[in-house]
N, C-alpha and C positions, 0 to 999 in steps of 0.2 A: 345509562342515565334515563330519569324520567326529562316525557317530554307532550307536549301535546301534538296530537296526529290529525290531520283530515281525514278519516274513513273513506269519504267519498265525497264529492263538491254539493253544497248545499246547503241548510240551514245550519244554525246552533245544535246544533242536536249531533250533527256532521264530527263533532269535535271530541277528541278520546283523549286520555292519558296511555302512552304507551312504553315500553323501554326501546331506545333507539342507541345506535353506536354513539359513543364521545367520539365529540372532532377532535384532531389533532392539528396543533398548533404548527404554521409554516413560515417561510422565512419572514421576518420581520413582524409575524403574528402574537399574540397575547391569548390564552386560553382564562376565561373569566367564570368564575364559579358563582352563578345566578341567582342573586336573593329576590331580585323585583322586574319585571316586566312592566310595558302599558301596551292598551289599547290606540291602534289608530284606524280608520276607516280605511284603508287599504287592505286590513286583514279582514275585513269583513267583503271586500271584492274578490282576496286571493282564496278563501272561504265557499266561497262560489263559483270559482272557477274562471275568473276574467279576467284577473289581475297576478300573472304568474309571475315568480323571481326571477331577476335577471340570467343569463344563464351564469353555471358555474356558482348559484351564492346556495344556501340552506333552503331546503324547500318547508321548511320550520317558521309556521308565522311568527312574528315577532322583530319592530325594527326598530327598537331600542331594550336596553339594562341597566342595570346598577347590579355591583358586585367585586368579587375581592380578585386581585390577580392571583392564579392558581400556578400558572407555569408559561413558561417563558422559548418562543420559538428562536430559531440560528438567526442571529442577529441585531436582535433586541436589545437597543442601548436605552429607551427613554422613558420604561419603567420597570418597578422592582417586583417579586413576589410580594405577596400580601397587602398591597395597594389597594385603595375604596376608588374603583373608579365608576364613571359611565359613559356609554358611547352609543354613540346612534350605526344600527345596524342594515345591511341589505334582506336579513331574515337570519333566522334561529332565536328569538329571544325568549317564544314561551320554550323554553330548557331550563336544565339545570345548570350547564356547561355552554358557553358560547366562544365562537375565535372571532377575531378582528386586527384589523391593523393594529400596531402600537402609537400611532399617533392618531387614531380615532377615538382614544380612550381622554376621556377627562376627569382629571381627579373632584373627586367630591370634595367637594368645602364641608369643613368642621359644623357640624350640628346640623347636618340633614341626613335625614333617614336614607336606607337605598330607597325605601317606595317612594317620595320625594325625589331623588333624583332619578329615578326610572322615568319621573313623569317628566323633564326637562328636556332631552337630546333632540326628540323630532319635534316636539312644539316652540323650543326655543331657537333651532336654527334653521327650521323655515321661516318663523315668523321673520330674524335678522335678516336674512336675504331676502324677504319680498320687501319688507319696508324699507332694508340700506342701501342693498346691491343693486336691485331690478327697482325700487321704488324711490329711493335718490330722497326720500323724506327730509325737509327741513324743519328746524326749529321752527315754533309757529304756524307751519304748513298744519290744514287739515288732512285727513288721513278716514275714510270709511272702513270700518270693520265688520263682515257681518259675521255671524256666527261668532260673535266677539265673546260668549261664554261657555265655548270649544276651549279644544288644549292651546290650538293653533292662536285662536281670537286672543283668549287669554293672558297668550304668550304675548303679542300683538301689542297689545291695551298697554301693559306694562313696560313692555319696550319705546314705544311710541312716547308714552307720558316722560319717560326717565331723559328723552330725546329734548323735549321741549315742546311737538308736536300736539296736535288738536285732535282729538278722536271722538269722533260718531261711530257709534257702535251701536249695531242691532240684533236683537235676541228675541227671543217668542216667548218671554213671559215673564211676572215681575220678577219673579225669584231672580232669571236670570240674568235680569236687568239689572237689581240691586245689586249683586255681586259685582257686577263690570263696572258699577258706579264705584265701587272699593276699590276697584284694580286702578282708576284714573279716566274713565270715558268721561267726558264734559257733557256730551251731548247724547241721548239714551231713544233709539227708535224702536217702538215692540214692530217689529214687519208684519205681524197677522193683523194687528186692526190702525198700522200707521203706513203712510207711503214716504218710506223714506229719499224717492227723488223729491219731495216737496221739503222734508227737513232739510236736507241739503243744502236744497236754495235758499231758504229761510236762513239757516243759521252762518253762509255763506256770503250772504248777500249776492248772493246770483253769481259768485265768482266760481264756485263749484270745488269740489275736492283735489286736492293735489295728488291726493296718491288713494285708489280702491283695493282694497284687498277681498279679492270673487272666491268665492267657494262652490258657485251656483252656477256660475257659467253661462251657457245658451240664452234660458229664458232672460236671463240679466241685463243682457247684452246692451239692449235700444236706453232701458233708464239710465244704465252707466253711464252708455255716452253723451248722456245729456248730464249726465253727474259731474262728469270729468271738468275740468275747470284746464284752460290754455294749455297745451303742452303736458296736461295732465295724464299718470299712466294707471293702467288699470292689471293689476297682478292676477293671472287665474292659476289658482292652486286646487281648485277643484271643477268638478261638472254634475254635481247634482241634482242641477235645471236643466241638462241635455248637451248635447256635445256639438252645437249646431248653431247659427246665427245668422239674421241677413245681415249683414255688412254695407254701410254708408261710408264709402270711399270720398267720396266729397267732402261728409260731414269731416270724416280722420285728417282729410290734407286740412282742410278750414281753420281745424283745432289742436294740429298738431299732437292729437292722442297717441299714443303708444300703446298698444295692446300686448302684453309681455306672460308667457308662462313659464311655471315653473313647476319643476317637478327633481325631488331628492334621489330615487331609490336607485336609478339607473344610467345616475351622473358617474363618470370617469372617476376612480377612487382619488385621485390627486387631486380632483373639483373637492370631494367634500372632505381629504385631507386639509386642504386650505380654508374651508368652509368651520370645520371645527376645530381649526389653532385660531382663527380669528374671532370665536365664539369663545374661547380660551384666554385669549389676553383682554379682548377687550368688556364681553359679558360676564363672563364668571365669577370676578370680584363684585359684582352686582350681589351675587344670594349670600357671600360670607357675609355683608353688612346690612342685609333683609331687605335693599330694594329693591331687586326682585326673588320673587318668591315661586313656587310652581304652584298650580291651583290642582288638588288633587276630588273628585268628584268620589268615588268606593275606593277602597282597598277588597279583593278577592283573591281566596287562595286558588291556585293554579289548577286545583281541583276542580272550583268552580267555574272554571273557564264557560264553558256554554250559558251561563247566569249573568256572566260578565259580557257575552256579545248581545244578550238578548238588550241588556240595558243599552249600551250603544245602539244596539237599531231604531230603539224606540226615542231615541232625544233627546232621551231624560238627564242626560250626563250636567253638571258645571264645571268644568275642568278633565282630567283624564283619569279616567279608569284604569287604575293599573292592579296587576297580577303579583299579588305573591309569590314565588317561585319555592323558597329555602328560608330558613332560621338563622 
C-alpha cells in the first residue's frame, strides 16, 4: 500500500510517498481501506522527531480516518464489511490501509463525506473531554477557548454552545473570528491586539471563567489564573507557550483552581474505548441533524502531504486540514 514516510526527522520536505506492508488485522481489530485523513499538530512534533508513537502502535503519522471496512479480524462482532466508518487512531492514518479496535470505529452519519468525517475523531473527542470530563462545563457557565478557530477550538465552540454554555473564544484575525462567531462564540477576543484577561473580566463581571481551555500552556499560566473564576479549572491540551510555569500555591488553595491536563494518544486503549462510545451515543446524532458540523479548512491529496504540513505551520488553517488518501 501507499503511504506517507518520514525520510528523516525534520521539516515538510522530510515527507515521501512510499510502498510500505498492509497491516494485518488482529483479535478484535477492523482493517479500514482509507479515503480521508487529517492534520493534527502532533504530527507535525512526530515530523521532528519529539513526539514518537506509543510503543507497539504505527510509526505512520496519521491519528485519525474515515473509510470503508475492508476485513474483519478473529473476533469481531460490532461491525460488518463495507461499513463507512471513522475512528481516531494511535498513528497509521496518512495510509491507504489502516487497523484499529472495532469499537473505536464510528459509523458515519448519512450525508457526510469521508473528508468530513476524517476531520471529526480527534477534534471532537478531545474537545468532549476537556469541556465534560476534565472541565465539568455547565449550562450558562462561561467557558474560554483559545485557538477557538483550530480543529480542536472549533470542535469546542460548537459543543459548548449546543450545551447551553457561554464561550469566549479567541483567534488572530477577523477571518477567524467571523467564522467562530458562526460556530456560537458570544464573546470574540483577537489575542494579537486584545488582552483577553481584561475581556474576561469585563464580560464576566469579575466572576471569571468556569472552565479554560489552554493550548498555550507556560506563558499562559499567571493570566489564567487570574481568568479562572472560584473553583474554576483550567484544561491544558497543549504547550505551545512552553512547558514551564511559576506556580502560586496560595493563589490555587484561595481559589480553589484545578489545573488538569490532558492528552489522547497514550491513554490505555479502554480510556478511549470508553471515550468514543460515549462520543457515539451521546454526540454523533448531533451531525446527522447538522448541529454539529466539522469545520473543514483544505482538502489535499495524500500526495500533497508536505503542502498540507507547510500550511499548518504557518496558522493559516480555520478548521482541519485533512488528506485525501483514495477515491
Amino acid at each position: 500500500m501507499k503511504a506517507v514516510v518520514i525520510t528523516e526527522f525534520g521539516g515538510p520536505e522530510k515527507l515521501a510517498l512510499a510502498d510500505v506492508p498492509d497491516p494485518k488485522p488482529g483479535e478484535n481489530q477492523i482493517l479500514i481501506e482509507v479515503k480521508a485523513t487529517a492534520l493534527n499538530r502532533a504530527d507535525l512534533l512526530q515530523r521532528r522527531g519529539v513526539y514518537p508513537p506509543p510503543k507497539g502502535e504505527s510509526e505512520i503519522l496519521g491519528l485519525e480516518c474515515a473509510g470503508v471496512v475492508a476485513e474483519l479480524g478473529p473476533g469481531v462482532s460490532a461491525v460488518k464489511p463495507g461499513e463507512r466508518v471513522m475512528a481516531l487512531l494511535a498513528g497509521g492514518g496518512y495510509a491507504e490501509r489502516v487497523v484499529c479496535h472495532e469499537r473505536m470505529a464510528a459509523p458515519i452519519p448519512g450525508g457526510l463525506s469521508f473528508e468530513q468525517a476524517a476531520a471529526i475523531p480527534e477534534a471532537f473527542l478531545t474537545a468532549r473531554e476537556a469541556l465534560f470530563t476534565l472541565g465539568r462545563i455547565e449550562p450558562g457557565g462561561f467557558v474560554l477557548v483559545h485557538a477557538a478557530a483550530g480543529g480542536v477550538g472549533s470542535a469546542a465552540v460548537q459543543l459548548a454552545r449546543e450545551h447551553g454554555a457561554r464561550v469566549i473564544a479567541t483567534a488572530g484575525s477577523a477571518e477567524k473570528l467571523a467564522r467562530v462567531k458562526e460556530l456560537g462564540a458570544e464573546v470574540l477576543v483577537d489575542y494579537k491586539t486584545q488582552d483577553f484577561e481584561q475581556v474576561v473580566g469585563e464580560v464576566t463581571k469579575k466572576k471569571g471563567a468556569d472552565v479554560i481551555l489552554d493550548f498555550v500552556g507556560g506563558s499562559y499560566w499567571e493570566k489564567h489564573a487570574r481568568c479562572l473564576s472560584v473553583a474554576g479549572r483550567c484544561v491544558v491540551i497543549g504547550v505551545l507557550g512552553g512547558l514551564s510555569a511559576e506556580l502560586n500555591f496560595a493563589q490555587l488553595l484561595r481559589m480553589r483552581h484545578q489545573l488538569l491536563g490532558l492528552v489522547m494518544r497514550s491513554r490505555p486503549l479502554e480510556e478511549k474505548i470508553a471515550i468514543t462510545q460515549r462520543f457515539i451515543r451521546e454526540s454523533l446524532p448531533a451531525f446527522a441533524d447538522g448541529k454539529l458540523t466539522p469545520v473543514i479548512d483544505r482538502v489535499f491529496p495524500m500526495a500533497e502531504v508536505r503542502a498540507a504540513h507547510e500550511r499548518m505551520e504557518e496558522n493559516a488553517n480555520i478548521g482541519k486540514i485533512v488528506l485525501a488518501v483514495a477515491g
